[in-house]
C-alpha positions in Angstrom: -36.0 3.1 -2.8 -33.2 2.9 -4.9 -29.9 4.2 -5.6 -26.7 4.6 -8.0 -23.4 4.3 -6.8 -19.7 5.1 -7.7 -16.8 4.0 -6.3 -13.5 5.6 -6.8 -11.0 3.3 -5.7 -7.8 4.8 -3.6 -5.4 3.2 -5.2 -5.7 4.7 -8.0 -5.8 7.9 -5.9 -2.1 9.2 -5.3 -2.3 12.3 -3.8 -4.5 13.9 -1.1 -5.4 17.1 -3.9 -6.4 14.5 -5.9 -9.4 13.2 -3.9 -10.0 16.5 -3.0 -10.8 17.3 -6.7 -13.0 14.4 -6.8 -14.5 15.4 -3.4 -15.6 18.7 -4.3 -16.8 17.0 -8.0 -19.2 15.8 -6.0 -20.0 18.7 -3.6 -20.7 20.2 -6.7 -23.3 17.7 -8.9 -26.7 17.9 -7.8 -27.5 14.5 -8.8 -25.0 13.2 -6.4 -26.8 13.3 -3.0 -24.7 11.5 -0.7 -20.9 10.8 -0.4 -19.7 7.9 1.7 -15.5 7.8 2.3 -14.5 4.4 3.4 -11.5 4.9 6.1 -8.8 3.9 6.6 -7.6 5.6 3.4 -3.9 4.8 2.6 -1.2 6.8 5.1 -0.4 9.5 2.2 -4.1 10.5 1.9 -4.7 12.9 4.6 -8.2 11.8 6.3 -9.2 14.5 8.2 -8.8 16.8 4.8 -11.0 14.7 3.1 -13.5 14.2 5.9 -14.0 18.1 6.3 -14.1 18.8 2.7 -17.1 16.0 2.1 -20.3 19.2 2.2 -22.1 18.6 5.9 -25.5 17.6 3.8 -24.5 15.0 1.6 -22.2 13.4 4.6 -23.7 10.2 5.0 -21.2 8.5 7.4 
């Protein structure tokens, strides 16, 4: 079993609509089949946003 990943650092990430865009990007591909948000995400990201915008099936957390 193997797998492809890509990482999207949050510093370069400077507003919560931002990772949102790049959230549902990935929603969105059908190659992509899981998405994995590592928390704590910086104070001016809003977590819980992000968390319920990830699409329940490719949730892997």
């Amino acid at each position: 079993m193997g797998f492809f990943e890509t990482r999207h650092a949050p510093r370069q990430i400077q507003t919560t609509i931002a990772l949102l865009t790049i959230v549902q990007t990935l929603n969105d591909d059908a190659t992509v089949h899981g998405i994995l948000v590592q928390m704590p995400l910086p104070s001016h990201i809003d977590e819980t946003l992000i968390t319920e915008a990830i699409d329940p099936r490719k949730d892997v957390d």
